[in-house]
PQR file of N, CA, C, O and H, with PARSE charges and radii, in Angstrom:
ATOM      1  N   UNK A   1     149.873  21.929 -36.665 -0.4000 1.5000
ATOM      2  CA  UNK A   1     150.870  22.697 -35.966 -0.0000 2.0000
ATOM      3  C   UNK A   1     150.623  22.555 -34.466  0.5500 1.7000
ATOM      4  O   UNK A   1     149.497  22.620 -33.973 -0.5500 1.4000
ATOM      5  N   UNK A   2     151.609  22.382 -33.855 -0.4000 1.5000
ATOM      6  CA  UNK A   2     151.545  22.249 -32.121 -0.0000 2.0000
ATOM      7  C   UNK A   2     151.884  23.322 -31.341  0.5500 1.7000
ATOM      8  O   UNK A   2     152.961  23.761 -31.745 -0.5500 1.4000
ATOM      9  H   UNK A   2     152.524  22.329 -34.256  0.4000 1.0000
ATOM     10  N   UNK A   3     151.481  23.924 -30.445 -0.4000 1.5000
ATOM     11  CA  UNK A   3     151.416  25.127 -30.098 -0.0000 2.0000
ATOM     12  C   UNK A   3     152.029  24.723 -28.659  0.5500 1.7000
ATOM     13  O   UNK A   3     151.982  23.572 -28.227 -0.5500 1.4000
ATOM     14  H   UNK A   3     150.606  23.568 -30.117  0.4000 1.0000
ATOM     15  N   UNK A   4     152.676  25.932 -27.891 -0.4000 1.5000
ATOM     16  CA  UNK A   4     152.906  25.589 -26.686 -0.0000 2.0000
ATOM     17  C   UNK A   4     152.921  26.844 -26.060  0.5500 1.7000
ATOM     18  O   UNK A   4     153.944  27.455 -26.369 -0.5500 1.4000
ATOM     19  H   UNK A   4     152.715  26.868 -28.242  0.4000 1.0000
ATOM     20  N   UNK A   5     151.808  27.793 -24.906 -0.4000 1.5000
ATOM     21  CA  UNK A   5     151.719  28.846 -24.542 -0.0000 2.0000
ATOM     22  C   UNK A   5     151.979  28.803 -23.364  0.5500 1.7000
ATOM     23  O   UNK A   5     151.636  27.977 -22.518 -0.5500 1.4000
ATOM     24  H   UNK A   5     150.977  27.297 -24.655  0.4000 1.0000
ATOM     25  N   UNK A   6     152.872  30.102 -23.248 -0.4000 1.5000
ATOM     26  CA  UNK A   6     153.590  29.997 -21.690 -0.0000 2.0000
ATOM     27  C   UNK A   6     152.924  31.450 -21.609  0.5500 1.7000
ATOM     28  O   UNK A   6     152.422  32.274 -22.373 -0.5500 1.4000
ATOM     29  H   UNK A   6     153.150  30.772 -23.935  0.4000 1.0000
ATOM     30  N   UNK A   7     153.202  31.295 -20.266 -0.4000 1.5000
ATOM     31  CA  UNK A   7     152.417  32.719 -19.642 -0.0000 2.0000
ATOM     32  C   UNK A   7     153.579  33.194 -18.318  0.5500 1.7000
ATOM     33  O   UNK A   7     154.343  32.502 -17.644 -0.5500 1.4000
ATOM     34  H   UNK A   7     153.610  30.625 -19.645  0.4000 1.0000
ATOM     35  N   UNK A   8     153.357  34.375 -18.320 -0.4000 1.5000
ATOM     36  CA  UNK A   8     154.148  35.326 -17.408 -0.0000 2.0000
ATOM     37  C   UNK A   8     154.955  36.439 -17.961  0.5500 1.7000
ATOM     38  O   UNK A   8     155.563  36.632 -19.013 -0.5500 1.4000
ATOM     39  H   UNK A   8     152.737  34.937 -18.867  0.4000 1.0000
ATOM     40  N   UNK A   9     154.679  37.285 -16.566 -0.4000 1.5000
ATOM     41  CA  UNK A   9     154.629  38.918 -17.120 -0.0000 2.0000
ATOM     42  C   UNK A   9     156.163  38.598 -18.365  0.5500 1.7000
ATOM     43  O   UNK A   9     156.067  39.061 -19.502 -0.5500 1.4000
ATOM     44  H   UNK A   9     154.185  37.128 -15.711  0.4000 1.0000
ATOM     45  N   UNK A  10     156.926  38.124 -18.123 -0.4000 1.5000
ATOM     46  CA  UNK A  10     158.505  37.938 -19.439 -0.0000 2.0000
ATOM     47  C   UNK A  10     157.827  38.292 -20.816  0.5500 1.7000
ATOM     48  O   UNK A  10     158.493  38.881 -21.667 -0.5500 1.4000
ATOM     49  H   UNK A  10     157.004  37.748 -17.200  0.4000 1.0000
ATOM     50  N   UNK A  11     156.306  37.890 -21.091 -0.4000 1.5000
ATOM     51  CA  UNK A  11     156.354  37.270 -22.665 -0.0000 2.0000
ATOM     52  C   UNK A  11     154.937  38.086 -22.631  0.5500 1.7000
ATOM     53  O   UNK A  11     154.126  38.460 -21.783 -0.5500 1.4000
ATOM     54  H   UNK A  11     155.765  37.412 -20.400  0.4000 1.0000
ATOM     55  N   UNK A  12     155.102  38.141 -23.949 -0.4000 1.5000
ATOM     56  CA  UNK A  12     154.578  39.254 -24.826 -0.0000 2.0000
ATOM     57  C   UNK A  12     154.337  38.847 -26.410  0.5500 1.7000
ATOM     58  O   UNK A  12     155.103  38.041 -26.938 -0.5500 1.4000
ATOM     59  H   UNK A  12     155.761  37.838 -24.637  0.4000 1.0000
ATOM     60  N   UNK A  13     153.350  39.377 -27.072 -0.4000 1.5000
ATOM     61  CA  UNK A  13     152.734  38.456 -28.450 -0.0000 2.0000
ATOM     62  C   UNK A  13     151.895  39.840 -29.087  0.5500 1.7000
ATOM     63  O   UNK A  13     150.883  40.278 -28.540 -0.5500 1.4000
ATOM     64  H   UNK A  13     152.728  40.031 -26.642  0.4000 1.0000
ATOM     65  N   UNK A  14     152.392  40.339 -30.119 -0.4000 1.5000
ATOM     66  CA  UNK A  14     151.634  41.445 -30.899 -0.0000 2.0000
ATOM     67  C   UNK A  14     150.654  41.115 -31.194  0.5500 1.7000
ATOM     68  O   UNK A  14     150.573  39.967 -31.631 -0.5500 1.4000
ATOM     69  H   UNK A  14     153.214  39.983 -30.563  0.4000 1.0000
ATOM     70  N   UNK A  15     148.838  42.341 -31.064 -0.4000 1.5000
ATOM     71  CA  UNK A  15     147.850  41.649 -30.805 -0.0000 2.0000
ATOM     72  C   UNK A  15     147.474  40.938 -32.196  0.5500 1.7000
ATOM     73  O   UNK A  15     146.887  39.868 -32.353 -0.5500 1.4000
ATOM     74  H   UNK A  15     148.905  43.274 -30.709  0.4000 1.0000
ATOM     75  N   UNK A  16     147.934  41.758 -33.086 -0.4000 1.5000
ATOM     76  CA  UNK A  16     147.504  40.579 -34.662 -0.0000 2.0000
ATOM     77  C   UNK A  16     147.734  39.492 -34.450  0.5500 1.7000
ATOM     78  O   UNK A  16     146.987  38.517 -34.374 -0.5500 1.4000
ATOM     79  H   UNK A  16     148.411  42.628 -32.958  0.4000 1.0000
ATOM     80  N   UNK A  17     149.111  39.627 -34.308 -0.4000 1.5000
ATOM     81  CA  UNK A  17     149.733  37.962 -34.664 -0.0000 2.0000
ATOM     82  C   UNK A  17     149.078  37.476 -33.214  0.5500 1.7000
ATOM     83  O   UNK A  17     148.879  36.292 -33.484 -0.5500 1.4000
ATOM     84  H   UNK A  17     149.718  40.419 -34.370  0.4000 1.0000
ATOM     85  N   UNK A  18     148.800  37.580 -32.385 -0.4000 1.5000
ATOM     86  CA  UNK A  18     148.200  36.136 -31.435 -0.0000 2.0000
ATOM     87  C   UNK A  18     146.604  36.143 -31.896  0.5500 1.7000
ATOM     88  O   UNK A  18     146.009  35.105 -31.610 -0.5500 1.4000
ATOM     89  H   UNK A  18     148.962  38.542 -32.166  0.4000 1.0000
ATOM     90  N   UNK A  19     145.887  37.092 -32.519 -0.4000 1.5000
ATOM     91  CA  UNK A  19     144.770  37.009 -33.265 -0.0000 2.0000
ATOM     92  C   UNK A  19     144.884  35.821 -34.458  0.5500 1.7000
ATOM     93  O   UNK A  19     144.209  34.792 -34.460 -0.5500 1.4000
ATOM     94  H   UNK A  19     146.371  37.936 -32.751  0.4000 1.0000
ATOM     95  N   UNK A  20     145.866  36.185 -35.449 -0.4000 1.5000
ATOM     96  CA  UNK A  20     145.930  35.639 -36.528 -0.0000 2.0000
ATOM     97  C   UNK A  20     146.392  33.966 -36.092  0.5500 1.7000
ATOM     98  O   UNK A  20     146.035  33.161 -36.951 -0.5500 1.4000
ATOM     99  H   UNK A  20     146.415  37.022 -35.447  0.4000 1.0000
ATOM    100  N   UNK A  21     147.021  33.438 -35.063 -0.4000 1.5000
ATOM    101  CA  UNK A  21     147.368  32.465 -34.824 -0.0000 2.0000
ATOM    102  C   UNK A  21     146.194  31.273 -34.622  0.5500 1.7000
ATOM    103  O   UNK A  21     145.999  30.144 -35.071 -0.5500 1.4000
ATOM    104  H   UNK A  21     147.311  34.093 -34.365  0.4000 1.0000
ATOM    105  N   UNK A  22     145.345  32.443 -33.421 -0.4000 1.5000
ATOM    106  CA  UNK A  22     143.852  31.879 -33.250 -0.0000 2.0000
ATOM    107  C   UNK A  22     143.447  31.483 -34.286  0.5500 1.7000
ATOM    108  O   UNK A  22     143.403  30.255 -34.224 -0.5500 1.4000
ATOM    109  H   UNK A  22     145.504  33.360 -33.056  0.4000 1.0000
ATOM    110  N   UNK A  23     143.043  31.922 -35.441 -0.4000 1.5000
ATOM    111  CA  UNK A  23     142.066  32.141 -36.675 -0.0000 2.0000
ATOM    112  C   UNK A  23     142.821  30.689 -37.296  0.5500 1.7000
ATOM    113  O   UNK A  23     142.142  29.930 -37.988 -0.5500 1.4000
ATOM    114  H   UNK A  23     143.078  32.920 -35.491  0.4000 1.0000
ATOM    115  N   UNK A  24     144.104  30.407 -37.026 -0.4000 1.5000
ATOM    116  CA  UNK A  24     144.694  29.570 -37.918 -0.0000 2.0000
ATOM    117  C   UNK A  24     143.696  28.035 -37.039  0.5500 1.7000
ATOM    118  O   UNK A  24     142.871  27.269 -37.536 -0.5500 1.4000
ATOM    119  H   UNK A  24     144.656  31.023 -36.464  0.4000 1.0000
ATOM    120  N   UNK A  25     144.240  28.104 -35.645 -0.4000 1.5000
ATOM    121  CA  UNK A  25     143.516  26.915 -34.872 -0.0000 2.0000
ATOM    122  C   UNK A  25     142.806  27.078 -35.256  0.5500 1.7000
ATOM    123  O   UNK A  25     142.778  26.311 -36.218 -0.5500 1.4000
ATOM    124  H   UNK A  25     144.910  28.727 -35.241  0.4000 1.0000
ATOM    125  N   UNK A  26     141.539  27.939 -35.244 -0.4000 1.5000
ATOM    126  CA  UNK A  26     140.050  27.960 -34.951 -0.0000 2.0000
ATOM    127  C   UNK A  26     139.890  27.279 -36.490  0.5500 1.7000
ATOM    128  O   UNK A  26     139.175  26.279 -36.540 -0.5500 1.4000
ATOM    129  H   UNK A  26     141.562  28.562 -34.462  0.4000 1.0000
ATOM    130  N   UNK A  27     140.399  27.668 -37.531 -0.4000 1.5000
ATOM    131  CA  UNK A  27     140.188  26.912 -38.771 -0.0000 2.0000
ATOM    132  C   UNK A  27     140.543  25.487 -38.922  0.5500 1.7000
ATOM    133  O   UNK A  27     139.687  24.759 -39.425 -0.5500 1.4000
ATOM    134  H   UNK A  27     140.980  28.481 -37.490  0.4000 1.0000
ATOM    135  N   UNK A  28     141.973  24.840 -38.468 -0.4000 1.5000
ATOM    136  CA  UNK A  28     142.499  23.836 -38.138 -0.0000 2.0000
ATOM    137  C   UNK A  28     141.348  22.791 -37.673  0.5500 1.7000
ATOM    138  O   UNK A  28     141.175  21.740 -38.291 -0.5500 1.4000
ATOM    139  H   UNK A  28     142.668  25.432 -38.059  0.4000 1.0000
ATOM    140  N   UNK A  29     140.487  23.191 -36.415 -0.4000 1.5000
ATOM    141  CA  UNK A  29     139.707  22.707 -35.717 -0.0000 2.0000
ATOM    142  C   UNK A  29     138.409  22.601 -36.047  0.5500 1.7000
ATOM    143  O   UNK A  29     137.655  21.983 -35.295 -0.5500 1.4000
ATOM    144  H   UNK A  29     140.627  24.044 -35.913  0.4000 1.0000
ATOM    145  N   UNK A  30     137.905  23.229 -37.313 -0.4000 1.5000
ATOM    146  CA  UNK A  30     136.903  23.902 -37.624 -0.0000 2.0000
ATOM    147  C   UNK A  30     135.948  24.101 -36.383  0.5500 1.7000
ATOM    148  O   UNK A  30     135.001  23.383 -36.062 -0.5500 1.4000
ATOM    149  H   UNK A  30     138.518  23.730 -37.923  0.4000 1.0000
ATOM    150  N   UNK A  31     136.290  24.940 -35.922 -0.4000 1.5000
ATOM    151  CA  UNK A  31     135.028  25.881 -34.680 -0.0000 2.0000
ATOM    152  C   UNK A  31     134.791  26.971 -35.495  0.5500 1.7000
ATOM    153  O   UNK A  31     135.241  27.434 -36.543 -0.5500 1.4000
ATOM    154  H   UNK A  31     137.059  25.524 -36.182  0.4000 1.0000
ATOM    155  N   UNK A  32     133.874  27.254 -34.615 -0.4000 1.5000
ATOM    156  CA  UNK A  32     132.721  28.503 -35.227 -0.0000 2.0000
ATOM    157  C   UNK A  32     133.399  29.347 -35.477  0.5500 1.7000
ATOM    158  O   UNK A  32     134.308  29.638 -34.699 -0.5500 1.4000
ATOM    159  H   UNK A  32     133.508  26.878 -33.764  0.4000 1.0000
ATOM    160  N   UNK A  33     133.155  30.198 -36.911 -0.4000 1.5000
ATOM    161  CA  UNK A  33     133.738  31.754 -37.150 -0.0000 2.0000
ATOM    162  C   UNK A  33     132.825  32.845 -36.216  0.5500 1.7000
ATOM    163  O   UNK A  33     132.967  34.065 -36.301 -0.5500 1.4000
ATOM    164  H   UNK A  33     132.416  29.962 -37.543  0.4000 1.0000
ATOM    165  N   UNK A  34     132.048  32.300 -35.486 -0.4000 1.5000
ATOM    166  CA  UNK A  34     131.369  33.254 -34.437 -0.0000 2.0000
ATOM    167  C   UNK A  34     132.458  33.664 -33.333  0.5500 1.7000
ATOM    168  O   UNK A  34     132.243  34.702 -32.707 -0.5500 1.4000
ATOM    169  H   UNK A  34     131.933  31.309 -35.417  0.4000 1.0000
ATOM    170  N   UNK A  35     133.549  32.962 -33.066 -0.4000 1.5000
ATOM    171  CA  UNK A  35     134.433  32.774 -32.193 -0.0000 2.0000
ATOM    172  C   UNK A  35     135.448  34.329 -32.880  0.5500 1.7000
ATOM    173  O   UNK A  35     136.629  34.198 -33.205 -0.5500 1.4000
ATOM    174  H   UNK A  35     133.724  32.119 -33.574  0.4000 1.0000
ATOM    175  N   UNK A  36     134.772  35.556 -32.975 -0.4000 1.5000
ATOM    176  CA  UNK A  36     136.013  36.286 -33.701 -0.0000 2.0000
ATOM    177  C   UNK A  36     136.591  37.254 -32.583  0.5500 1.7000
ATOM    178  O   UNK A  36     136.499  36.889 -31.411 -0.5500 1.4000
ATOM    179  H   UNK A  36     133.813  35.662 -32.710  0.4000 1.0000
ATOM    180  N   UNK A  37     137.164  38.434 -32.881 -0.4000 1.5000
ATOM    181  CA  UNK A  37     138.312  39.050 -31.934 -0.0000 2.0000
ATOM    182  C   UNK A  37     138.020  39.565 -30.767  0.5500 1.7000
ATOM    183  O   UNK A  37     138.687  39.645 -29.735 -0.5500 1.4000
ATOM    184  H   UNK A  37     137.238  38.731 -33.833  0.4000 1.0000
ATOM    185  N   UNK A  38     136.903  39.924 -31.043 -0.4000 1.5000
ATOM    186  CA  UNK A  38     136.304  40.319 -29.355 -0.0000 2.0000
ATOM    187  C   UNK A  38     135.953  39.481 -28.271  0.5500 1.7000
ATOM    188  O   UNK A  38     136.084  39.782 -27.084 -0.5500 1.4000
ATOM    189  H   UNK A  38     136.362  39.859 -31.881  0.4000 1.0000
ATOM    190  N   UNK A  39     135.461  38.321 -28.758 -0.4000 1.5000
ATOM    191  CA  UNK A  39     135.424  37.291 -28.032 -0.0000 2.0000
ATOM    192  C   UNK A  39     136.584  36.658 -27.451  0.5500 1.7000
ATOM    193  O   UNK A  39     136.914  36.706 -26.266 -0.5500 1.4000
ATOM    194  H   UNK A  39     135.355  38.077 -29.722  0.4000 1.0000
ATOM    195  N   UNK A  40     137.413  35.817 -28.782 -0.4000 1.5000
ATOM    196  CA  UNK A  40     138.475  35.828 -28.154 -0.0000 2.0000
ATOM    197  C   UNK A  40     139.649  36.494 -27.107  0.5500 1.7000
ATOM    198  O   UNK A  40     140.462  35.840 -26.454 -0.5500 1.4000
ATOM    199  H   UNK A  40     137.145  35.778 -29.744  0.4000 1.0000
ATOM    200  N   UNK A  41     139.518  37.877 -27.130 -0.4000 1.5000
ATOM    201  CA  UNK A  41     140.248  38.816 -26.385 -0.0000 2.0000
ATOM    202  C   UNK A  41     139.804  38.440 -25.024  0.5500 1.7000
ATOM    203  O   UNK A  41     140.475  37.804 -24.212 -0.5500 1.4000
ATOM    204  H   UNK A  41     138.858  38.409 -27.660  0.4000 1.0000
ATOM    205  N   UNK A  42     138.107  39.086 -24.786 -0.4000 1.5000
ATOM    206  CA  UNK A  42     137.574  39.083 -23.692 -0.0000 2.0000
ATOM    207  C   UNK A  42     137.939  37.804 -23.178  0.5500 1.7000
ATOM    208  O   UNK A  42     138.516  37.863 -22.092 -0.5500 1.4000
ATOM    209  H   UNK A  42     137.561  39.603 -25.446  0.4000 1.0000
ATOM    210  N   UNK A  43     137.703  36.256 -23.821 -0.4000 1.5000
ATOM    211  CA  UNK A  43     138.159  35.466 -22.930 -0.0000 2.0000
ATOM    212  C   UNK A  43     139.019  35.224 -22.496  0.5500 1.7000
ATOM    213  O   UNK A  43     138.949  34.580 -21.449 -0.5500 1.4000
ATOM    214  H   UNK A  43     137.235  36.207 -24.703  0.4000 1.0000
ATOM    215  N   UNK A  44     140.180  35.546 -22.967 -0.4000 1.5000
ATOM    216  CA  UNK A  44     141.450  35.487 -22.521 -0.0000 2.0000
ATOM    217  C   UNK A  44     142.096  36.434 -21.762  0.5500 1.7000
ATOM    218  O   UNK A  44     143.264  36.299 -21.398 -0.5500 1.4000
ATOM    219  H   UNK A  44     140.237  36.069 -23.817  0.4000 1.0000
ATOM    220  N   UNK A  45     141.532  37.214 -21.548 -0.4000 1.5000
ATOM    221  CA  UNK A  45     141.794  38.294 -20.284 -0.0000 2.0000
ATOM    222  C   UNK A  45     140.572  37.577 -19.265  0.5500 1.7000
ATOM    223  O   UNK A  45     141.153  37.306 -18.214 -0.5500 1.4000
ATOM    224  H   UNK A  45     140.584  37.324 -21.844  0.4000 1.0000
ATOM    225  N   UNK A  46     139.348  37.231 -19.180 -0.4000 1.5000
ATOM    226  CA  UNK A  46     138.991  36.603 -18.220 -0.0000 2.0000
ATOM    227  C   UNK A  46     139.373  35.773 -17.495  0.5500 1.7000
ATOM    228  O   UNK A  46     139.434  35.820 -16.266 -0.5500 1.4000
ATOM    229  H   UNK A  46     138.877  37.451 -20.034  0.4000 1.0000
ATOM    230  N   UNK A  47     139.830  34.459 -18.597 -0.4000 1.5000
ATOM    231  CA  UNK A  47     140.632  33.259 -17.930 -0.0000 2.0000
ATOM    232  C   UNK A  47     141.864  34.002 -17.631  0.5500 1.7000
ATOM    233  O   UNK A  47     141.757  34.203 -16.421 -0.5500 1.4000
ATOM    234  H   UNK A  47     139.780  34.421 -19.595  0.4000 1.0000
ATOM    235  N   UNK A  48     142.616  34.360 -17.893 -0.4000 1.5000
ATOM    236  CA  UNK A  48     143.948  34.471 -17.574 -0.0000 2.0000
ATOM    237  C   UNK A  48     144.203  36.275 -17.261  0.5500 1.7000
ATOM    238  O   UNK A  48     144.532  37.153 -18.058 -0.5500 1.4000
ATOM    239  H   UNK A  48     142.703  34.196 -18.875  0.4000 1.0000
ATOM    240  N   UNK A  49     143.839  36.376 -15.496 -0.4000 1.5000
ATOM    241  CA  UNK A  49     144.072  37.965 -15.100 -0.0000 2.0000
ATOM    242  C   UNK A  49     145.527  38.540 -15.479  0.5500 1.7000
ATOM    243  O   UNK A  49     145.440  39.662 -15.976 -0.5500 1.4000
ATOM    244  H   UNK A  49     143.572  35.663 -14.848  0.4000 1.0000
ATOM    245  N   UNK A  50     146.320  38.247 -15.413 -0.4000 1.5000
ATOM    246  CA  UNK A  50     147.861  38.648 -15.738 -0.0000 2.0000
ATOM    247  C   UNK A  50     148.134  38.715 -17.393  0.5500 1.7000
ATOM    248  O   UNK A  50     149.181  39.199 -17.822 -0.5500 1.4000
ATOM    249  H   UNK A  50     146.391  37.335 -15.009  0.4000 1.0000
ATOM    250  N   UNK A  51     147.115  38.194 -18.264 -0.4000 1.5000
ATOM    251  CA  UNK A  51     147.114  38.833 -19.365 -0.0000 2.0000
ATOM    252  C   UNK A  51     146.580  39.865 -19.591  0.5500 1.7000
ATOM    253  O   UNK A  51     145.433  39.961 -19.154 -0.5500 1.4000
ATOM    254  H   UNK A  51     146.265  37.801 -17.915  0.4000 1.0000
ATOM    255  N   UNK A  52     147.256  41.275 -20.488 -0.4000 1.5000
ATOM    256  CA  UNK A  52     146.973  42.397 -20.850 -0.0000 2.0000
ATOM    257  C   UNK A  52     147.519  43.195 -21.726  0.5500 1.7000
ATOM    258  O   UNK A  52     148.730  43.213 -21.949 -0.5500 1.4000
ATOM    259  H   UNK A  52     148.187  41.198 -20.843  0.4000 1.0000
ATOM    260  N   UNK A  53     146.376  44.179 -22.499 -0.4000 1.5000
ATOM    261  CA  UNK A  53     146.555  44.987 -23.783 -0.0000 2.0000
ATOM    262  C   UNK A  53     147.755  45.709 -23.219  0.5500 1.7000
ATOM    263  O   UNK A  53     147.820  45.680 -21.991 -0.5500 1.4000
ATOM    264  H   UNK A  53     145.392  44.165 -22.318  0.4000 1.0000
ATOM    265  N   UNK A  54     149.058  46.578 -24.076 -0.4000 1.5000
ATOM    266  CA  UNK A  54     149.521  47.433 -23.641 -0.0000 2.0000
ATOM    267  C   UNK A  54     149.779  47.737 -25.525  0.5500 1.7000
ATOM    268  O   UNK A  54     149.419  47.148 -26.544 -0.5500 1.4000
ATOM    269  H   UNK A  54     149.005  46.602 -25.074  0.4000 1.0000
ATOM    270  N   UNK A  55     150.780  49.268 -25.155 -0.4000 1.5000
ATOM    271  CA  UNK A  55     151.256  49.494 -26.483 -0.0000 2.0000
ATOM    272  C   UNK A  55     152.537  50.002 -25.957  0.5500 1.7000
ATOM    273  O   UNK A  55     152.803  50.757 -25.023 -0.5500 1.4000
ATOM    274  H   UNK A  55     151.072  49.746 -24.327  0.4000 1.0000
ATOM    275  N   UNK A  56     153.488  49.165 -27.107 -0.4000 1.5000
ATOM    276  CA  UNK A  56     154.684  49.415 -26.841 -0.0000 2.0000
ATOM    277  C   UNK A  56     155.480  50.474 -28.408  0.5500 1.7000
ATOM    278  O   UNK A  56     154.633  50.451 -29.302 -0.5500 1.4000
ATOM    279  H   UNK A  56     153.272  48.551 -27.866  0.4000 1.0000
ATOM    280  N   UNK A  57     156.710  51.262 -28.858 -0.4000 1.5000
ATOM    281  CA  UNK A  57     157.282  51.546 -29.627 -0.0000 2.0000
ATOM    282  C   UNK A  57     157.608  50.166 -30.427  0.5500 1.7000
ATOM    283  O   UNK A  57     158.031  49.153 -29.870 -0.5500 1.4000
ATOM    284  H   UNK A  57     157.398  51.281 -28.132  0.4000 1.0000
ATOM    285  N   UNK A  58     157.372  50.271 -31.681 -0.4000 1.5000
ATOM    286  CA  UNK A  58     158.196  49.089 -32.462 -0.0000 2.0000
ATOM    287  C   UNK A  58     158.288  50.051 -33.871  0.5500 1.7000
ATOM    288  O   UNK A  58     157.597  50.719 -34.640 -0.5500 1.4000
ATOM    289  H   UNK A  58     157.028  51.094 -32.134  0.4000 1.0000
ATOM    290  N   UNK A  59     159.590  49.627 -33.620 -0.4000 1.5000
ATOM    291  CA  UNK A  59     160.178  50.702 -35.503 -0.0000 2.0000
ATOM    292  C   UNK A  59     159.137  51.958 -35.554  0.5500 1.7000
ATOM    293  O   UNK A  59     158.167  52.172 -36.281 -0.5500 1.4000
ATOM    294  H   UNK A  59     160.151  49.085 -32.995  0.4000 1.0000
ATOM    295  N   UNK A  60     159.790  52.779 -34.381 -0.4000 1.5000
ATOM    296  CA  UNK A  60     159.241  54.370 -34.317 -0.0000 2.0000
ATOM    297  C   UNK A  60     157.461  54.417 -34.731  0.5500 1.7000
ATOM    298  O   UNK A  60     157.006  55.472 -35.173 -0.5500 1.4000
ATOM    299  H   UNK A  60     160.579  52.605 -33.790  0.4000 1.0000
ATOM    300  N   UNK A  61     156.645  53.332 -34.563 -0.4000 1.5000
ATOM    301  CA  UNK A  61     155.635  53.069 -34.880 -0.0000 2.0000
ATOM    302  C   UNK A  61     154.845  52.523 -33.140  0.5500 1.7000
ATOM    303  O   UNK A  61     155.443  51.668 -32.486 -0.5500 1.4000
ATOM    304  H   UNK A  61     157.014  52.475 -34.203  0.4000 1.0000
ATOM    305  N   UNK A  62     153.529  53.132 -32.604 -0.4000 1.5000
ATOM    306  CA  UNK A  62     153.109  52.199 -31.594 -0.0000 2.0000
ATOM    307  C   UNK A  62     152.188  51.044 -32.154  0.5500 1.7000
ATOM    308  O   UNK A  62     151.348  51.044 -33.054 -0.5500 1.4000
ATOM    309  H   UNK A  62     153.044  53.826 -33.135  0.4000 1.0000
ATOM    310  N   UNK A  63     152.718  49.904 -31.163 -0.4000 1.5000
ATOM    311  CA  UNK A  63     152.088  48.670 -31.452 -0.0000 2.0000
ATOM    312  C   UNK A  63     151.400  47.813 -29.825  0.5500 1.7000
ATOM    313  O   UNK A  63     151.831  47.594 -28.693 -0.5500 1.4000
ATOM    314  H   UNK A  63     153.401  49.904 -30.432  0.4000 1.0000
ATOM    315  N   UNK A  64     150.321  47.595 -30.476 -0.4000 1.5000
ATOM    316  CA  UNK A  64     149.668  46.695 -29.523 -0.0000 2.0000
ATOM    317  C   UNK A  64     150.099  45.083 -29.439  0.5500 1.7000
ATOM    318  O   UNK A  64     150.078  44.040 -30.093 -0.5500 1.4000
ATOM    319  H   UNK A  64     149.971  47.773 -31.395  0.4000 1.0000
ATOM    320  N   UNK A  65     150.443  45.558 -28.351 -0.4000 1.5000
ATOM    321  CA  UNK A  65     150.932  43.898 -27.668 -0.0000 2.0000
ATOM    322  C   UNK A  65     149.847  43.437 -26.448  0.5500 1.7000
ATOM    323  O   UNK A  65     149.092  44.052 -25.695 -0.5500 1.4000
ATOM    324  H   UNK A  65     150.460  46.405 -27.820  0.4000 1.0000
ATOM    325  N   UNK A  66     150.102  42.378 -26.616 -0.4000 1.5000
ATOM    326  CA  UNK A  66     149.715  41.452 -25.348 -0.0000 2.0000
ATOM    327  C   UNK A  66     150.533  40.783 -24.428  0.5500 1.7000
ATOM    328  O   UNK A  66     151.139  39.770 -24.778 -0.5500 1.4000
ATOM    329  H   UNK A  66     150.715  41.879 -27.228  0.4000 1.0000
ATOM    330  N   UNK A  67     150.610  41.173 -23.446 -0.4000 1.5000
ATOM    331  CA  UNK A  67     151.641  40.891 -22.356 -0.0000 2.0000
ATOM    332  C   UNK A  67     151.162  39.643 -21.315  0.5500 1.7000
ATOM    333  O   UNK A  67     150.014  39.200 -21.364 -0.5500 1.4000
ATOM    334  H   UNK A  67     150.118  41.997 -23.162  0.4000 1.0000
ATOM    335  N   UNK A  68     151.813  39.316 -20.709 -0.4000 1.5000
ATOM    336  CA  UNK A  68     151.108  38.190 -19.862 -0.0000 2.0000
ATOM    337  C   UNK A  68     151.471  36.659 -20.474  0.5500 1.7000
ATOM    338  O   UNK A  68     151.548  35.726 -19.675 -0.5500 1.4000
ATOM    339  H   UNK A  68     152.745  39.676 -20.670  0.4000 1.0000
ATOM    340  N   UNK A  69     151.699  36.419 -21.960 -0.4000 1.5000
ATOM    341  CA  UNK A  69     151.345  35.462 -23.025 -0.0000 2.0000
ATOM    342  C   UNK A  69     152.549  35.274 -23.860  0.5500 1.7000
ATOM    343  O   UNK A  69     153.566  35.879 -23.522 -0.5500 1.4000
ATOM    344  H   UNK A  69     151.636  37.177 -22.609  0.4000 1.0000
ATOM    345  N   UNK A  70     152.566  34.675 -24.688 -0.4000 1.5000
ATOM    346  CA  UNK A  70     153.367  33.942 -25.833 -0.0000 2.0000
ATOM    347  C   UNK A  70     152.672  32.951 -26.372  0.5500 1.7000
ATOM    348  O   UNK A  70     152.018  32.325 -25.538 -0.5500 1.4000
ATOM    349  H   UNK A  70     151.740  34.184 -24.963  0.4000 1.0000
ATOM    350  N   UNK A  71     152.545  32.457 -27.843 -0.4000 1.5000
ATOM    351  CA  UNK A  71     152.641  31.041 -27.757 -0.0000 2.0000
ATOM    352  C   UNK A  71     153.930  31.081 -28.887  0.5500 1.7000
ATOM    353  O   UNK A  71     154.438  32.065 -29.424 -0.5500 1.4000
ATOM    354  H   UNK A  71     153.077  32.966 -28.520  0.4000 1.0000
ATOM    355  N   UNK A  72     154.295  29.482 -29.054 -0.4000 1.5000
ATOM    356  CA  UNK A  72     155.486  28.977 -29.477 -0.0000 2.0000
ATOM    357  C   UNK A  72     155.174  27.762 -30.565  0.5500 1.7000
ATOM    358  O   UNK A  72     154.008  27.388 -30.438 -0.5500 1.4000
ATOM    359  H   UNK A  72     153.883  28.682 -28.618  0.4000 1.0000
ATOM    360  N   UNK A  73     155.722  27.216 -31.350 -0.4000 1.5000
ATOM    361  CA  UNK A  73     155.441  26.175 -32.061 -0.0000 2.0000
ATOM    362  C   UNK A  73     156.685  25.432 -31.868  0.5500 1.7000
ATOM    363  O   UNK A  73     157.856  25.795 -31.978 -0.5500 1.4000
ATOM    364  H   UNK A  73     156.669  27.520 -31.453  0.4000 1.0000
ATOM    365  N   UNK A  74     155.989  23.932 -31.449 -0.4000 1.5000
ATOM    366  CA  UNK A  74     156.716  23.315 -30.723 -0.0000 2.0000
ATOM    367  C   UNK A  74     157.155  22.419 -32.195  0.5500 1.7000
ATOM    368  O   UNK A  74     157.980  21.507 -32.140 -0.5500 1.4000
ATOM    369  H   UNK A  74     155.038  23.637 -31.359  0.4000 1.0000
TER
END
């Protein structure tokens, strides 16, 4: 699968699903299952300052998103 991640404040990615997307590469690629959610998070708010946790309403339910981000399958 080919991925294509755009960034800027527009785009936004619920934190599972850009978790669960990871897990799919990280398997794809076989890298380390040491590589799990905390890590991944932290680095991606390091590398990339304009990415960030928020929680938004979705179906009268709050949900954690990640703002800053998207990815896409190209």
């Amino acid at each position: 699968m080919q991925c294509r991640r755009r960034l800027g404040p527009e785009y936004d990615r619920q934190k599972g699903i850009l978790f669960d997307e990871f897990e799919e590469f990280r398997s794809e690629y076989a890298l380390s299952d040491k590589m799990e959610e905390t890590w991944f998070f932290r680095g991606l708010y390091d590398r990339f300052p304009g990415v960030k946790q928020s929680k938004i309403r979705l179906g009268g339910e709050r949900a954690r998103v990640i703002t800053g981000i998207s990815v896409d399958e190209e």
